[in-house]
C-alpha positions in Angstrom: -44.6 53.8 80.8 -42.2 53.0 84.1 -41.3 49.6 82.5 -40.7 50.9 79.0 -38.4 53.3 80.1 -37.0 50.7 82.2 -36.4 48.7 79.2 -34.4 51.7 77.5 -32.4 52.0 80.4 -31.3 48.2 80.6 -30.3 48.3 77.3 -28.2 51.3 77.4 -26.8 50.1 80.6 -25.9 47.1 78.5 -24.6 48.3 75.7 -22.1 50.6 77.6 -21.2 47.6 80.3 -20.1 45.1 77.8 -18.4 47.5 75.3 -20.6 46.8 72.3 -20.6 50.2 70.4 -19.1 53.3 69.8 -20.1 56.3 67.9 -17.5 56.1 65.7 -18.5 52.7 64.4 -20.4 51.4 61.5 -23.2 49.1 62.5 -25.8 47.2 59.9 -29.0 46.8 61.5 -31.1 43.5 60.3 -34.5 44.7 60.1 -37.9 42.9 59.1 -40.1 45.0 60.1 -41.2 42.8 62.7 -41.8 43.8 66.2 -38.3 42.8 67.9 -36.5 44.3 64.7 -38.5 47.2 65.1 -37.9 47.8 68.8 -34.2 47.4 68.2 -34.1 49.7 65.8 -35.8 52.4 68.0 -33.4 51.5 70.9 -30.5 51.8 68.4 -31.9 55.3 67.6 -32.2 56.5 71.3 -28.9 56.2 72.5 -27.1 58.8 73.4 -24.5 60.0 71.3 -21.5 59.1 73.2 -22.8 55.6 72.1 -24.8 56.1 69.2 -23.3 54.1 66.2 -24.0 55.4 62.2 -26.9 53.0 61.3 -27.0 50.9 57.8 -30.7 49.0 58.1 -30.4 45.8 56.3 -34.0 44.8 54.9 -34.7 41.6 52.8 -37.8 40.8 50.7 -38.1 37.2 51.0 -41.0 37.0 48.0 -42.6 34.6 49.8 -45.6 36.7 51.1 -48.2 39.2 49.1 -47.6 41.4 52.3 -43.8 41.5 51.7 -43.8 44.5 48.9 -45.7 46.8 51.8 -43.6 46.0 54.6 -40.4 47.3 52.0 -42.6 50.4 51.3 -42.8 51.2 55.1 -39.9 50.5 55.9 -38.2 52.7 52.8 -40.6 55.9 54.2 -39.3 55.0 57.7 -35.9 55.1 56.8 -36.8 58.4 54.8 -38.2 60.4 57.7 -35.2 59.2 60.0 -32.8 59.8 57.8 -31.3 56.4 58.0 -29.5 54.6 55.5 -31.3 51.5 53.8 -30.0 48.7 51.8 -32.5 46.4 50.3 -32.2 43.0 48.6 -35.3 40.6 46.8 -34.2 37.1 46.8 -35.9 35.9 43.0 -39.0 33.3 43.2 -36.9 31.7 41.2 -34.3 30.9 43.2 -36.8 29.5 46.1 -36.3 25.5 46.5 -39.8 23.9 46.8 -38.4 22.1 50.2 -36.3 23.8 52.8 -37.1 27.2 52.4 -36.2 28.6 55.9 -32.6 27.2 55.4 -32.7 28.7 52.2 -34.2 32.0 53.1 -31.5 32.4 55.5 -28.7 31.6 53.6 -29.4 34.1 51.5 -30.5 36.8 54.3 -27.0 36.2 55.8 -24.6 36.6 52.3 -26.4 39.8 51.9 -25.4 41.2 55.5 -22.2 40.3 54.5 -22.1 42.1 51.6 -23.4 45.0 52.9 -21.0 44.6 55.9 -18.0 44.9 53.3 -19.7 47.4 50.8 -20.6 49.8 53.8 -17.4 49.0 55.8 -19.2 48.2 59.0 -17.4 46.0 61.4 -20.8 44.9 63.2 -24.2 43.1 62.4 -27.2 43.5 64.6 -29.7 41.4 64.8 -32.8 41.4 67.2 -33.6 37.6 68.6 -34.3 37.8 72.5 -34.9 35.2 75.0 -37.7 33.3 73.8 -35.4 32.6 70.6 -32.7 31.4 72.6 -34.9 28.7 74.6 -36.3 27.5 71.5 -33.1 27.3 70.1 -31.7 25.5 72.8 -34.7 23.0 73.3 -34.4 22.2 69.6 -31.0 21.5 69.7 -31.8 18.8 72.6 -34.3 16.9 70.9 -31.8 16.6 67.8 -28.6 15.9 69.7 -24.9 16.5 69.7 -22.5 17.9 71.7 -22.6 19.6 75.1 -20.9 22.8 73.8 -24.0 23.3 70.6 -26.5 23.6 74.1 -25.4 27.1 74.6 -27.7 28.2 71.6 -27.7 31.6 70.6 -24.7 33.3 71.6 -25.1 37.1 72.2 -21.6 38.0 70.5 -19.7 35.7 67.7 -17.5 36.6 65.3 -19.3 37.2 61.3 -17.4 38.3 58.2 -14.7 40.8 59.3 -16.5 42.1 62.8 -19.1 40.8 64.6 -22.3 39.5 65.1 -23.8 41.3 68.4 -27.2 40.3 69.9 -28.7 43.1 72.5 -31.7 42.0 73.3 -31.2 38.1 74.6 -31.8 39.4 77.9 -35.3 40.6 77.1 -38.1 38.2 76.4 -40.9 38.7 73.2 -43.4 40.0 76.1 -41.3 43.1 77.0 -40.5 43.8 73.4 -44.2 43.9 72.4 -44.8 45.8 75.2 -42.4 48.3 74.9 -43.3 48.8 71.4 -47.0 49.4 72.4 -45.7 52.0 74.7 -43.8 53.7 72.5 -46.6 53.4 69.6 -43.9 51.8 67.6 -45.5 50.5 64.1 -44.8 46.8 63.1 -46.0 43.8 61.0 -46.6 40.4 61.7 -45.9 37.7 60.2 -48.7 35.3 59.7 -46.6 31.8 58.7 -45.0 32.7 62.4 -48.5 31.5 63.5 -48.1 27.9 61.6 -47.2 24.9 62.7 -45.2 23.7 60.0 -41.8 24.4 61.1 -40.5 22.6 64.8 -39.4 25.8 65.8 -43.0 27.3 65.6 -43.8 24.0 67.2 -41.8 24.4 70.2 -43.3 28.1 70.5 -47.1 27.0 70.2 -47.4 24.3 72.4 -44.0 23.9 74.2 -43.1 27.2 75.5 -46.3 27.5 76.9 -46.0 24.6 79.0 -43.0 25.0 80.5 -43.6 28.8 81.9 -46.5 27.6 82.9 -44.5 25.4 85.4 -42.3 28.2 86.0 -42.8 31.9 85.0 -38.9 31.9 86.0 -38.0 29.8 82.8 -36.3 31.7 80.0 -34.9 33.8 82.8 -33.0 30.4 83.7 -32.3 29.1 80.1 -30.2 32.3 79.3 -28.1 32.1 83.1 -27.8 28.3 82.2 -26.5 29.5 78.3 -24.2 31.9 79.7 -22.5 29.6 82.3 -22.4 26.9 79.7 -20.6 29.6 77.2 -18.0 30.1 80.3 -17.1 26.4 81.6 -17.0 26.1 77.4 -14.5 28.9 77.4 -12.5 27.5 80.3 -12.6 24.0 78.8 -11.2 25.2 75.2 -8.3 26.8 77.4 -7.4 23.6 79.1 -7.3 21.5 76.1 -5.3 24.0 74.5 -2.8 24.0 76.9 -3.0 20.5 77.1 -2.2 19.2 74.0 0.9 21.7 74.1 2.1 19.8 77.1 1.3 16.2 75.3 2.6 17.2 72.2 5.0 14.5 70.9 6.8 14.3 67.5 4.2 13.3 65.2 1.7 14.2 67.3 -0.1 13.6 70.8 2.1 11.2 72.9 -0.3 8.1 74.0 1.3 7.0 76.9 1.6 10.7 78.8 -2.3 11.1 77.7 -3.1 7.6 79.8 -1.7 9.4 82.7 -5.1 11.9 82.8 -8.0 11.0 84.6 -10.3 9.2 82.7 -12.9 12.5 82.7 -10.2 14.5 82.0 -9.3 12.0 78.7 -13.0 12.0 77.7 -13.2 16.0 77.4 -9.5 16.3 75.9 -10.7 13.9 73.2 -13.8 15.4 72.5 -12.0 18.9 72.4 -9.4 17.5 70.1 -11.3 15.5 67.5 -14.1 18.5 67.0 -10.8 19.6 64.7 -11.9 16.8 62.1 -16.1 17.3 62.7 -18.5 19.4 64.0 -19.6 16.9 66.6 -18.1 14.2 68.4 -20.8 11.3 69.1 -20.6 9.2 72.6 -20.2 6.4 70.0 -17.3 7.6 68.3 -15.7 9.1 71.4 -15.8 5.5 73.1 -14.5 3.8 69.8 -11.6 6.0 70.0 -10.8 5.9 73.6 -11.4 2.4 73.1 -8.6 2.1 70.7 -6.3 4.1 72.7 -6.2 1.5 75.5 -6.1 -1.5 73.1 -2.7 -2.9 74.3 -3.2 -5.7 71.8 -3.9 -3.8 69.0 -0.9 -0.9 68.7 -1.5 0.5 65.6 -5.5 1.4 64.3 -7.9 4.1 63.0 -11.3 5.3 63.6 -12.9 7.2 60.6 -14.4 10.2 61.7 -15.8 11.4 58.6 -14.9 10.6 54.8 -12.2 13.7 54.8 -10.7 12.6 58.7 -10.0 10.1 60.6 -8.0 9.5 63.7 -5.0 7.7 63.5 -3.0 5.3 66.4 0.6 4.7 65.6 2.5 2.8 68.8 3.4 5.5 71.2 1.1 9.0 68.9 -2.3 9.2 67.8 -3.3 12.1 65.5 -6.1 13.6 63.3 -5.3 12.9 59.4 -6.6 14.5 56.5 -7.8 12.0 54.5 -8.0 14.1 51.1 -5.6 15.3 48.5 -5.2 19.0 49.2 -7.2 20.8 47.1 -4.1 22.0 45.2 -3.3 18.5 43.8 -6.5 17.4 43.0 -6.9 17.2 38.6 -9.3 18.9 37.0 -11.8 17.1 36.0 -12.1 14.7 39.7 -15.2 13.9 40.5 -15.8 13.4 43.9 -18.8 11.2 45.3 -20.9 12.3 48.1 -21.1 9.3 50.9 -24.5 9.7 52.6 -24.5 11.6 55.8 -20.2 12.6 55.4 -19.1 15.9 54.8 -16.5 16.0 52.1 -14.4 18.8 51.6 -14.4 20.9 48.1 -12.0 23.7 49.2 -9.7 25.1 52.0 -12.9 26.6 53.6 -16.4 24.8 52.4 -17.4 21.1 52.2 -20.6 19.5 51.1 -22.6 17.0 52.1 -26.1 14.9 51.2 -27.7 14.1 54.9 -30.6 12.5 55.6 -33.2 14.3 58.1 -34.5 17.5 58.4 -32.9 20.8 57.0 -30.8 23.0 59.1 -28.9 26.2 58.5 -26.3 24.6 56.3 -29.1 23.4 53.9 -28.8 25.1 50.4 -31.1 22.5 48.4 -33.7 19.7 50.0 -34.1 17.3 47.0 -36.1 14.2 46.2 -34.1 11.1 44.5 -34.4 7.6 43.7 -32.0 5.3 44.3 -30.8 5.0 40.7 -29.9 8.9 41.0 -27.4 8.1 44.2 -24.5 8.6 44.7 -24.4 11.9 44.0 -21.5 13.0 42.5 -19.5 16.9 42.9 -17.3 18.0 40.0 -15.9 20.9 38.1 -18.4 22.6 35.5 -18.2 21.5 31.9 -18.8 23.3 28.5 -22.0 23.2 28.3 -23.8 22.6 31.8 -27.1 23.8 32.6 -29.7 24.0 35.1 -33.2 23.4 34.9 -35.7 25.8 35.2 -38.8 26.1 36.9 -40.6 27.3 33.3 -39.0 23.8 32.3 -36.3 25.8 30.2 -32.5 25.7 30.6 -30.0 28.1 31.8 -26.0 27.8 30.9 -23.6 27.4 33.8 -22.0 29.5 31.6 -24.8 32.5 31.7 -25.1 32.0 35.6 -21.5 33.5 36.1 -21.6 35.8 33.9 -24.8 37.3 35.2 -23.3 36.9 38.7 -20.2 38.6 37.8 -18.2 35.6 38.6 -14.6 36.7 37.5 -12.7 34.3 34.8 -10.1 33.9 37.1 -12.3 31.8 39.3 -15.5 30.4 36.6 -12.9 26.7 36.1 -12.9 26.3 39.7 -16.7 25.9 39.9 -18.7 23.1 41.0 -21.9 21.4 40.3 -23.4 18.6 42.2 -24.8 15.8 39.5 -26.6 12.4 39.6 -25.7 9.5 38.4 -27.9 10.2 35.4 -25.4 13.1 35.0 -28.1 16.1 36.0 -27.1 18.9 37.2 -28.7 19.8 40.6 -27.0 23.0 41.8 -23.9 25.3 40.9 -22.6 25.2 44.2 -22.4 28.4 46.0 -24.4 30.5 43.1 -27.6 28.5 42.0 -30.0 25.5 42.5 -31.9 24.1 39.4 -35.7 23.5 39.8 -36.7 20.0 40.2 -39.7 18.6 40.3 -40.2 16.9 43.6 -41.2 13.0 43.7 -43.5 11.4 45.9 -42.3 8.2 45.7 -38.5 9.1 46.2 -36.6 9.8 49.2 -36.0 13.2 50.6 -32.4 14.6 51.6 -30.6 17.6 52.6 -27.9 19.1 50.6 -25.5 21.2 52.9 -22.6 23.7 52.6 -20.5 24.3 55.4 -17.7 26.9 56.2 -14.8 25.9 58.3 -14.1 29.0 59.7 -17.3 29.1 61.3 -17.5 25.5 62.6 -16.9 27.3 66.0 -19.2 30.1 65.5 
């Protein structure tokens, strides 16, 4: 009982240090009945009421399990008795990809926190991942690779929508949430699939996790102080470059022969700071194709591509990031724009799309099997007449999809559908995927959809 209540009072000590939560705000509470949902719900509810916040529990029913329906009716009672307010959303079978479902599951989970966010007004999300999530998110992130800054994994406060996204409990690992709970007689479910070994994240937690706190019991304690002094050098670094490229700011753009004066480290992390503005991540390849550009005496003028929309440009004495793409204001109608394996390419001011090969990730809206006749795969605006396959093998207007979905007139032209070369319709971007069969002899890939804005995030 000491170290449960020792747990309460870390968390409230918390909360009140680092300025999380008032009473007067709003706060929607992601809850799936699991046990570190659960316990943050009940630590939510404790708090005294010089902190305590007005509660909005978020709950989504994935379909994807028969225990899913039960876990809603428990939770519904439990909001009853506490008198706490509950918004619910099913995502449709229908609308479940036969590849990629985790991405897709999430993608969902998170537009529906948003929407609740605006509907209810509530200027922060909750959401209960602790230490263990962190390490595996961070030892994931290492055995795919990227940049320096992506190692700080879960961070415990980021901006989302118009507030935030706060995360109380990274200090505390799954051991002292299950425990706490069993002191408190809390009542949870458990998720069997978290028990599979079908995802690398479940992976890392069976058989890697393990290993590693076996060599030291001390080990999540020192991923989250290694996360947080990462977060801080990051912080200090994004400071400096800022203030840097102010001070090297030519005419057109950064002045070459003033950025030659830096230390070579200190030209490495400027560059990596500054072309993260055209991509999400800056390889050691790219980074040493540029700088070796910049030093080409022989050579004064020159670009590197960075992706298909940017590219960074040498002219003499500048060197800049350029846009590669018509704005989207001057871009006709009825332009269809191909998807280059593995580039992003941009479809507004705020998302672009992309077909990757590899394994899905967050961005993933739609893993899809194709043959090479299918490829490239094309993005245009929809047509009189689209539709999208169904998984009863009928057909569903384009047409229908927005007006179910309440999509405004104003903004149904400016729609997009990805298509093959055979001219079918894989997805309304942003509202639907179509149901495709999936081919064993065809290659898989990873449809993504990314938002600028949170390319820092």
């Amino acid at each position: 009982m000491e170290k449960s209540m020792d747990l309460e009072k870390q968390f409230r000590k918390q909360i009140k240090q680092k300025g999380w939560l008032r009473s007067q705000d709003k706060v929607v509470v992601a809850v799936s009945t699991g046990v570190d949902s659960m316990v943050l719900l009940h630590l939510l509810k404790q708090l005294p009421a010089s902190l305590r916040p007005k509660l909005i529990v978020a709950y989504v029913n994935h379909k994807l399990r028969p225990e899913s329906d039960a876990e809603q009716a428990f939770l519904e009672n439990y909001c009853l008795d506490e008198d706490l307010t509950l918004r619910t959303a099913d995502w449709p079978i229908n609308d479940h990809p036969d590849t990629g479902v985790e991405a897709a599951a999430r993608q969902f989970r998170y537009a529906f926190f948003k929407r609740v966010m605006r509907e209810e007004r509530a200027a922060i999300l909750m959401t209960a991942h602790h230490e263990n999530d962190l390490a595996e998110t961070i030892l994931m992130k290492l055995l795919r690779g990227g940049d320096v800054k992506q190692l700080i994994g879960i961070r415990a406060v980021q901006d989302f929508e118009m507030g935030k996204l706060v995360r109380p409990l990274l200090s505390f690992t799954k051991a002292d949430l299950r425990a706490f709970a069993k002191t408190q007689q809390l009542t949870w479910f458990e998720d069997a699939t978290n028990e599979q070994d079908e995802t690398l994240r479940n992976r890392i937690r069976h058989h890697v996790m393990p290993l590693l706190q076996q060599e030291n019991e001390q080990f999540l304690l020192h991923i989250q102080q290694y996360s947080e002094q990462l977060a801080q050098q990051q912080m200090v670094v994004a400071d400096w470059a800022e203030q840097t490229a102010q001070e090297l700011k030519g005419k057109d753009g950064i002045n070459l022969p003033v950025f030659c004066d830096l230390p070579d480290a200190q030209q490495a992390v400027f560059l990596r700071w500054y072309l993260q503005q055209g991509q999400e991540s800056v390889s050691e390849l790219t980074l040493m194709e540029v700088l070796q550009l910049i030093h080409n005496k022989t050579k004064p003028q020159g670009e590197v591509y960075l992706t298909h929309e940017w590219r960074f440009v040498k002219q003499y004495e500048t060197f800049f990031l350029n846009n590669c793409l018509d704005s989207v204001e001057n871009r006709g109608t009825d332009k269809k724009t191909v998807l280059d394996l593995n580039h992003w390419k941009l479809v507004s001011e705020t998302q672009q799309i992309g077909l990757f090969t590899g394994d899905s990730d967050e961005n993933t809206f739609l893993s899809v099997s194709l043959r090479d006749a299918e490829l490239p795969l094309w993005v245009r605006p929809v047509e009189s007449g689209d539709q999208l396959t169904l998984k009863s093998g009928g057909h569903q207007l384009v047409r229908r999809i927005q007006i179910d979905q309440k999509v405004p007139n104003s903004q149904r032209a400016s729609d997009l559908v990805v298509v093959t070369q055979e001219n079918e319709i894989l997805a309304l971007v942003n509202r639907k995927n179509a149901w495709r069969e999936a081919d064993q002899n065809a290659t898989y890939y990873q449809l993504k959809l990314k938002n600028l804005e949170e390319r820092n995030g």
